[in-house]
C-alpha positions as CSV (number, residue, x, y, z in Angstrom):
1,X,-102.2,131.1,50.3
2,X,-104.4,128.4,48.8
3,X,-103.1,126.4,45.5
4,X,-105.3,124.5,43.4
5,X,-105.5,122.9,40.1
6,X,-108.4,123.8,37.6
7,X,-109.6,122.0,35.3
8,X,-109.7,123.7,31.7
9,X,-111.0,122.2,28.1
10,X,-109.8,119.1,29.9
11,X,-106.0,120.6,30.7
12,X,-104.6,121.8,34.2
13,X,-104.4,125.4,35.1
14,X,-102.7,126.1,38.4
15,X,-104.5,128.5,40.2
16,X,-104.3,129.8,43.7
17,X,-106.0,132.1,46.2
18,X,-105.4,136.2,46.0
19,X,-107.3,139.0,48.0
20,X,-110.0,136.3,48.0
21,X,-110.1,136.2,44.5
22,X,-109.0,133.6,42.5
23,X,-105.9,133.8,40.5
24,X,-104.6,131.5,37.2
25,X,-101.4,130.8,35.8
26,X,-100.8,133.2,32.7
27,X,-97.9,130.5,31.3
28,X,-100.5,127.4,31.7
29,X,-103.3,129.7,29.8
30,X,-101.1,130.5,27.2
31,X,-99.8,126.8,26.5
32,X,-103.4,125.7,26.1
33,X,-104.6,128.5,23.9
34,X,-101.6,128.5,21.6
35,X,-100.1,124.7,21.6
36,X,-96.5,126.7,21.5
37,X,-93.6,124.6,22.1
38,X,-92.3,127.7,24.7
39,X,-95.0,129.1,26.5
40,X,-93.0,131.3,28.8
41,X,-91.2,133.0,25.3
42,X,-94.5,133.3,24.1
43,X,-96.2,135.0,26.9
44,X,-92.9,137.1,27.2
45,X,-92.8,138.2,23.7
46,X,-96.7,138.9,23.8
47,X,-96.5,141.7,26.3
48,X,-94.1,143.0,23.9
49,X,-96.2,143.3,21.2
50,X,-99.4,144.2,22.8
51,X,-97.1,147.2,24.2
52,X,-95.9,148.3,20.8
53,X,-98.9,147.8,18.7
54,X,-101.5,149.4,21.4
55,X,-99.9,150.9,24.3
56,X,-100.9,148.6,26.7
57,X,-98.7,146.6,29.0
58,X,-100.6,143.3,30.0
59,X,-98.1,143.1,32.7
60,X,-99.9,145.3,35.0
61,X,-103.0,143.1,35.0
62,X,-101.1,140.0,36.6
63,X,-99.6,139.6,40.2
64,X,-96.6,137.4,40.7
65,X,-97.8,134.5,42.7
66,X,-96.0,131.4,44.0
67,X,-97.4,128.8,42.2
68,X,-96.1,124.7,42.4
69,X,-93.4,124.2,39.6
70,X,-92.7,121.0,37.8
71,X,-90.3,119.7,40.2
72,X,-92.8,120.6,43.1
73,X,-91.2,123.3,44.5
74,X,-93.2,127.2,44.6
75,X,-91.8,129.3,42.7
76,X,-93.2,132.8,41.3
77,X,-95.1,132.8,38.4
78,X,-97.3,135.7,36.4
79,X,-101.4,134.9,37.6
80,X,-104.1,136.9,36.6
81,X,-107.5,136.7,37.9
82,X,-110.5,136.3,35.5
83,X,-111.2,139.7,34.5
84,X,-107.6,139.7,33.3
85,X,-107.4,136.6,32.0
86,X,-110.3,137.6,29.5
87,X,-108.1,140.3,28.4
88,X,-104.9,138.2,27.6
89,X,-107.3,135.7,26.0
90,X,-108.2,138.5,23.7
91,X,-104.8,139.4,22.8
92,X,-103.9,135.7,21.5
93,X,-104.1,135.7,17.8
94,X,-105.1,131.7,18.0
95,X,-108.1,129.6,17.0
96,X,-108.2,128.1,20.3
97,X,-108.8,131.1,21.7
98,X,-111.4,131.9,19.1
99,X,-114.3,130.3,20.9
100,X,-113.7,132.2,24.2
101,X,-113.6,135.4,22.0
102,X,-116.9,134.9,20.6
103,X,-118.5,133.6,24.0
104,X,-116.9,137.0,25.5
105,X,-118.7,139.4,22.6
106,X,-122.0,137.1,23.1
107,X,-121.7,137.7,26.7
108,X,-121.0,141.2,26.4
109,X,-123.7,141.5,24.3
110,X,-126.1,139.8,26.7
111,X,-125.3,142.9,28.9
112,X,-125.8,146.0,27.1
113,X,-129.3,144.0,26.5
114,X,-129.9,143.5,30.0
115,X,-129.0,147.0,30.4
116,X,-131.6,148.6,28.5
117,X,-134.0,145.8,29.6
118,X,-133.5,145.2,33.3
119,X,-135.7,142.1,33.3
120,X,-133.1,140.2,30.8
121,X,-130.7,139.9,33.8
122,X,-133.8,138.2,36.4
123,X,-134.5,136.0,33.4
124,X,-130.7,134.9,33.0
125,X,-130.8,134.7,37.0
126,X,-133.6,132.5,36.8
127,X,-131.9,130.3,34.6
128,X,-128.9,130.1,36.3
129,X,-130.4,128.6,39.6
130,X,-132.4,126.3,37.4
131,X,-129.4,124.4,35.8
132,X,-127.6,124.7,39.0
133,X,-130.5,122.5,40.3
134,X,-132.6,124.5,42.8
135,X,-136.2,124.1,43.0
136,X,-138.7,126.7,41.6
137,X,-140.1,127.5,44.5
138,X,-136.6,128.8,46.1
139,X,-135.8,130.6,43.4
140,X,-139.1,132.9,43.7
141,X,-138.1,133.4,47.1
142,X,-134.5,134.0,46.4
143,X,-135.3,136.7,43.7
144,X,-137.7,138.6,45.9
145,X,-135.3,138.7,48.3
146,X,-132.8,140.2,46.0
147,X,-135.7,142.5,45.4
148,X,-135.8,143.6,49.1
149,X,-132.1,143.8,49.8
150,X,-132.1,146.4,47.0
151,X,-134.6,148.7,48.6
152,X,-132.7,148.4,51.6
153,X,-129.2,149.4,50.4
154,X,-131.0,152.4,48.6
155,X,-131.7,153.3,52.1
156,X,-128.1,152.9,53.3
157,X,-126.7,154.6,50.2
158,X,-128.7,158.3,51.2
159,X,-128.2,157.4,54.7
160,X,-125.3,157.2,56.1
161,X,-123.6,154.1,54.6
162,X,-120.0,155.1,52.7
163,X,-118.3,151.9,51.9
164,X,-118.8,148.1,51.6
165,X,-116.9,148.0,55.2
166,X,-120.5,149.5,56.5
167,X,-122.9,147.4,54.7
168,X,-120.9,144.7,55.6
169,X,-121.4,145.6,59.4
170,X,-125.2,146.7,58.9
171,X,-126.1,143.3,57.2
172,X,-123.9,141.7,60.0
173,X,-126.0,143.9,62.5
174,X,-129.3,142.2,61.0
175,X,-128.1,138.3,60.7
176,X,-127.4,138.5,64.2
177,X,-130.4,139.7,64.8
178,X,-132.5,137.4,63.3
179,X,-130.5,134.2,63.6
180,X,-128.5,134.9,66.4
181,X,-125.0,134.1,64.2
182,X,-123.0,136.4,62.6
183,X,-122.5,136.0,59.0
184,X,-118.9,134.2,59.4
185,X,-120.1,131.7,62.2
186,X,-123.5,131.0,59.8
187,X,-120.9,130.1,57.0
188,X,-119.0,127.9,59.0
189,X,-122.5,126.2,60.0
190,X,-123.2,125.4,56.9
191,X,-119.9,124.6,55.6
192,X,-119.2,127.0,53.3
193,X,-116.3,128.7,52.2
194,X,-116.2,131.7,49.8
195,X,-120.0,130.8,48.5
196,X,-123.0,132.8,48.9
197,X,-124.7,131.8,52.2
198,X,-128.0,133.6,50.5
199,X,-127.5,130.6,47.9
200,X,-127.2,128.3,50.8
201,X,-130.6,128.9,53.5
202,X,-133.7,127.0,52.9
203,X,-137.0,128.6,52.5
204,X,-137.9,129.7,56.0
205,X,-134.5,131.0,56.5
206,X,-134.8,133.3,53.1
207,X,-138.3,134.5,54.5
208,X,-136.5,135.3,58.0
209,X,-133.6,137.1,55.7
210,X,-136.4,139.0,53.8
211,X,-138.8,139.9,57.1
212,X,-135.2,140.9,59.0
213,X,-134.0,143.2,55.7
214,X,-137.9,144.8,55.2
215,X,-138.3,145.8,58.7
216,X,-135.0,147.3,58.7
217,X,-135.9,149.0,55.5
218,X,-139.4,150.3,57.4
219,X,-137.4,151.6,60.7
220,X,-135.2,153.3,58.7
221,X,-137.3,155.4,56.4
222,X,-139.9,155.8,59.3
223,X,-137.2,156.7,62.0
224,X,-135.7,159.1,58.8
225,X,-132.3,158.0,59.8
226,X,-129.3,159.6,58.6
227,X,-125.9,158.7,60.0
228,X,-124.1,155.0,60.6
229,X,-124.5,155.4,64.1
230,X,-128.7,155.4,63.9
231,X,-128.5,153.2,61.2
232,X,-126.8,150.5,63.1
233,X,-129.4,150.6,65.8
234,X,-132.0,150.6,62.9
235,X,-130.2,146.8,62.0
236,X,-130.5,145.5,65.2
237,X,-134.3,146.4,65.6
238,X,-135.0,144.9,62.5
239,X,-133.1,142.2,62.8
240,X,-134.6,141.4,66.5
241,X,-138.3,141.7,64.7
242,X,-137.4,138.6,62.6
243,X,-135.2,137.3,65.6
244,X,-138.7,137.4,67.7
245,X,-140.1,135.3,64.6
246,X,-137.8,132.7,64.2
247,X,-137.6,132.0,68.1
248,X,-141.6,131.9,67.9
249,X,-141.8,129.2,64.9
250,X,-139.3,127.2,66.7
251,X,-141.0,127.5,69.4
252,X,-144.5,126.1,67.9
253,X,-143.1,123.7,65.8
254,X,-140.9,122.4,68.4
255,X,-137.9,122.1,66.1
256,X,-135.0,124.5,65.2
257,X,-135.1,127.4,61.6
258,X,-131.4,127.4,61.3
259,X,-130.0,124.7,59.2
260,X,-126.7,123.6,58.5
261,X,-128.0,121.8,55.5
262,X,-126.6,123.8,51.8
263,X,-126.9,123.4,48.5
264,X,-122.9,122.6,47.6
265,X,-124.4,118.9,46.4
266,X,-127.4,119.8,44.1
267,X,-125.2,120.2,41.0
268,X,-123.8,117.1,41.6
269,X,-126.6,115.0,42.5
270,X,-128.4,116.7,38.9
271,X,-125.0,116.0,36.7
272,X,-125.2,112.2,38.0
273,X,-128.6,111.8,37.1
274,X,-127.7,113.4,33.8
275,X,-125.1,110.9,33.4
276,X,-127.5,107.7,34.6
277,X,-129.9,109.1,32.2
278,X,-127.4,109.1,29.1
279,X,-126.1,105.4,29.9
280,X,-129.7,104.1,30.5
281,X,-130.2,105.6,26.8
């Protein structure tokens, strides 16, 4: 298991690794939000009260954790991850906390909105990439390939597919296919640890991802597929159609599709020039 430190408001929250989620320190939360001279007393009493006045125990939302104590040494410690952390944050009758409150309604808001307008959420998506720094022109592509992934797993939901174990070997199935990697190895290429590798391929290898996930789509629903076994095959066709691609561009441009280049460093790069731009002013 994987300890870090995060950084919150300016204030350290130990967090660690869990079912390859991350976890945070209930105690360290608590301290920040409430300024109380005993934390743990005031965490413990908490769960009291939430019990009484509304029947629910926050104690079954956290995990006991080893976390690093004070005097460096592991020791267990109540984490939640950051679903659950939202809800203790809402039972913390603090103005600190008041901020997170109203950025959790606003949020919440944001969704039933998005909801009954689908195109809110490719808006907000939009957004996203743009502050994260990626350019314009990879974010068309990256939304229309969300586009296309979605008319393919409609396919695999009538079809055959039962659990996130299967898509995860179908889209497996097609990556190897098309770039000759499976998903794991292509990670490792490009240095990437629980990120998105979508997030992380350059603009040929998004259009590769696309052609390998449409053809797939097109065998399918033309082959009329309709158990894992067929529909396995059906991913290593399409992948090999994009495959056939990929080795043909390399081939007449004389230089390789697959990159180990990602986009970890564009945030930074952006907040420095942020930065250079405020001094200069």
């Amino acid at each position: 298991m994987e300890t870090k430190i995060a950084v919150f408001q300016g204030n350290r929250i130990r967090k660690t690794i869990y079912s390859d989620e991350w976890w945070f320190s209930v105690v360290d939360v608590v301290d920040i939000l409430t300024d109380s001279a005993n934390p743990r007393d005031y965490w413990y009493k908490m769960k009291i009260r939430d019990k009484e006045e509304s029947g629910v125990e926050l104690s079954t939302i956290c995990r006991q954790l080893k976390l690093s104590a004070p005097d460096g040494k592991l020791r267990e410690t109540d984490c939640a991850n950051t679903e659950g952390m939202f809800r203790i944050i809402q039972s913390i009758p603090s103005p600190k906390a008041e901020p997170l409150k109203r950025w959790l309604a606003k949020v919440g808001y944001e969704r039933v909105k998005e909801v009954e307008n689908p195109e809110l959420s490719m808006e907000r998506m939009r957004l996203i990439y743009e502050q994260k720094g990626y350019p314009k022109e990879w974010i068309d592509k990256r939304v229309r390939g969300i586009a296309v992934r979605q008319d393919l797993t409609k396919e695999w939901d009538v079809r055959g597919a039962r659990s996130d174990i299967d898509y995860a070997i179908l889209t497996n199935d097609i990556m190897e296919g098309t770039f000759g990697l499976k998903v794991e190895d292509y990670k490792k290429l490009k240095r990437l640890k629980r990120e998105n590798l979508r997030d992380h391929r350059n603009d040929i290898e998004l259009i590769l991802t696309m052609l390998g996930e449409a053809a797939t789509t097109k065998i399918t629903h033309d082959r009329d597929t309709k158990e894992f076994h067929g529909l396995r095959k059906d991913a290593k066709d399409g992948g090999a159609v994009a495959g056939r691609t990929r080795k043909d561009i390399k081939l007449q441009s004389g230089t390789p599709v697959i990159s180990a280049g990602n986009f970890l460093e564009i945030g930074k790069n952006k907040q420095k020039k942020q930065l250079k731009k405020l001094k200069r002013n």
